[in-house]
N, C-alpha and C positions, 0 to 999 in steps of 0.2 A: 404279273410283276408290276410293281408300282413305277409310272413314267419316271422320267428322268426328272422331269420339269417340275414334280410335285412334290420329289424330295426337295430340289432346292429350294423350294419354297420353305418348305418345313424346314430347313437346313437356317435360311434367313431368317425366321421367326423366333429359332430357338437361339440365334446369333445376336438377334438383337434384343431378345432376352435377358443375356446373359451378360452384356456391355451394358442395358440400362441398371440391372442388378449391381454393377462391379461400379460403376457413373454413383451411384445413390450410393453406397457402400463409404466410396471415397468421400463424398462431397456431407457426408453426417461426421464422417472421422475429423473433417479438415471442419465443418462447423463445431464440433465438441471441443478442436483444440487452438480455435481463436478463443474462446474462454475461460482458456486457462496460462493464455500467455501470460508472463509474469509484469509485474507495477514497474513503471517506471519514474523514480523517486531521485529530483533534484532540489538540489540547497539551492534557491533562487539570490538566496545573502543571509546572514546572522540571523535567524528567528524565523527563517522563512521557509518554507518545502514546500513542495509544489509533487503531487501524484497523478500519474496519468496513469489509470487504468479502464479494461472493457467489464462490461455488464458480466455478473457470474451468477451461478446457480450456489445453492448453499454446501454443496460436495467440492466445491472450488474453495468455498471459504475453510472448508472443513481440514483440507490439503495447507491450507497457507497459514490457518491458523487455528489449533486446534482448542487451543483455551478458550478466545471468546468465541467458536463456534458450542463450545460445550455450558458456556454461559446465556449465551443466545437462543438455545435448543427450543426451550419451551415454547419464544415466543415465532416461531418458526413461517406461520401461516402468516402472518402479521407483518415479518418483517420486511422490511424495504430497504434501509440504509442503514450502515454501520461504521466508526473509525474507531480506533483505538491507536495511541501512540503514547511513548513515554517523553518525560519531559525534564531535565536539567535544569537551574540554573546555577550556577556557582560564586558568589561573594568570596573576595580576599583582601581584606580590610589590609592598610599599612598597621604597623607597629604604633598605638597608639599612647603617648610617652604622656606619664600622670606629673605634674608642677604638687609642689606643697601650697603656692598660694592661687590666688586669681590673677595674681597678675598678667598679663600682656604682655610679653616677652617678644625680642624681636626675634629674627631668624639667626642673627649672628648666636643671641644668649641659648635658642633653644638646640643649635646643634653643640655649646659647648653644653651641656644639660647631658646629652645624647652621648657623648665623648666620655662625661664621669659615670656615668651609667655604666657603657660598655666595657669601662676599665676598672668597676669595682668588683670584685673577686668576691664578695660577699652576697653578692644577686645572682640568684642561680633561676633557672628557666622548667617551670612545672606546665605540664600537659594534660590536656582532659578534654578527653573524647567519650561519643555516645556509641551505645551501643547500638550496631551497623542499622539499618532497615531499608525501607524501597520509600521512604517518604524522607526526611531532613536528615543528616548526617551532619558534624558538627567536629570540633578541632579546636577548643582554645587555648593557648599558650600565654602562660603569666610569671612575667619577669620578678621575682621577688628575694626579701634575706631570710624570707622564712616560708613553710608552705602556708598558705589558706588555708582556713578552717571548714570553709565553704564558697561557691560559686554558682548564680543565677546565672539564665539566658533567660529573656522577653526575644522571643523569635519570630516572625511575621511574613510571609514569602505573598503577594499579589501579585497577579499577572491577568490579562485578558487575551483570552483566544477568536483570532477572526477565523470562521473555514466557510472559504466562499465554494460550492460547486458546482464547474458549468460542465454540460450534456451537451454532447453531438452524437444524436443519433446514439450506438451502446459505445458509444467512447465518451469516459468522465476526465477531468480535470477538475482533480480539488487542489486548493489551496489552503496552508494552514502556518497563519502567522500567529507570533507570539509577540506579547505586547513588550516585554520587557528583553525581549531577544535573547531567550532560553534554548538551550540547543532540545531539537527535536528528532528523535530517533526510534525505532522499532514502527512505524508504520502501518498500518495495514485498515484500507480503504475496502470498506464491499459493496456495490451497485446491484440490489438484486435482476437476477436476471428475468424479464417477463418469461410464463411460460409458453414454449411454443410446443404447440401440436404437430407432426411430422407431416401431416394433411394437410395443413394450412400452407407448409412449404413447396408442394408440390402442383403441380398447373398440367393441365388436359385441356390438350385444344388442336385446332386445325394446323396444319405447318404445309410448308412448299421448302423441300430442300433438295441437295444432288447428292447422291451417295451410288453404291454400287448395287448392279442390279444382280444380282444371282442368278433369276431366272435366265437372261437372256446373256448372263457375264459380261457387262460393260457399263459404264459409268452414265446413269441416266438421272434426271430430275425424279422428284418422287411426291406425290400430295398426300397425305396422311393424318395420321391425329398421332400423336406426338406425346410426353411425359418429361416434365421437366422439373428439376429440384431447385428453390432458390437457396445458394449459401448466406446471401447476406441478408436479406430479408427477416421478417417477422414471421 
């Protein structure tokens, strides 16, 4: 029959075993889902956002966003860095009131201008709008005694985008201001994530530590070689 002492040896080995097994288990689940914590996205003021997101793998982007991952696909091996956001701005001109001559009107003459206007019952108010899209949308309203025959727009929208992004370590902060203070919305930052090999994460070496001794049942020092997983590391 096998001693007593040699099972609990066996008994310890398969013990600690099965703790470095469940140790590494956890510590890949809990590094897989810093990755995938979500962006956090603040208006800094008017035109201004600000994202702070971690480094991700392309099955992160592929989760968060699935159109420009499926735009991005091909170039896959390659890629590094990605933003994509939509952009507003919105103009709302006043009511701009047309004179018959050039003259130079003061402010008392143009609001009474404004008063026969509004009281003649023969100026009725025509609309024209475009049809909807994801790029200019448009709304002009024209006060008139008859309708137009026709109506132009010369339409122009310029703006200049800063995106600054600083890196700490796999934590990004980008920024992305707008020049003309267009509201900025739909988001989405991607840092690709370096690959990391699960070897590389892992360390073999000497150790001096206290734990429980099996063999003799009681709490002794121990010198050993050891297996340790880094979470935060490379």
């Amino acid at each position: 029959m096998e001693p007593k002492s040699e099972r609990c040896k066996k008994l310890a080995w398969v013990a600690a075993l099965l703790i470095t097994l469940l140790l590494a288990a956890v510590a890949m689940y809990y590094d897989a889902k810093i990755s995938r914590e979500a962006n956090i996205i603040e208006q800094k003021m008017e035109g201004n956002i600000e994202v702070i997101n971690k480094d991700k793998n392309l099955n992160d982007l592929k989760r968060e966003n699935r159109e420009l991952y499926d735009s991005l696909e091909m170039y896959k091996e390659k890629l590094d860095y990605a933003i994509q956001f939509s952009y507003t701005k919105r103009y709302n001109t006043d009511t701009v009131w047309i004179t018959k001559t050039k003259k130079v009107y003061t402010p008392v003459e143009i609001e009474k201008i404004k008063e026969e206007v509004r009281n003649d019952s023969t100026v009725m108010t025509y609309e024209y709008e475009n049809d909807k899209n994801d790029s200019i949308n448009y709304k002009l309203k024209i006060g008139s005694t008859a309708e137009p025959k026709w109506y132009a727009l010369d339409m122009q929208v310029s703006d200049k985008f800063t995106i600054v992004n600083k890196k700490d370590g796999n934590v990004n902060t980008t920024n992305i201001e707008s020049g003309n203070k267009g509201e900025i919305t739909n988001v989405t930052v991607f840092n690709k994530k370096e690959k990391t090999r699960v070897m590389n994460k892992i360390a073999i070496g000497p150790s001096i530590s206290f734990g429980y001794d099996f063999a003799h049942k009681k709490l002794a020092p121990t010198i050993g070689i050891s297996v340790t997983y880094n979470i935060f590391g490379k």
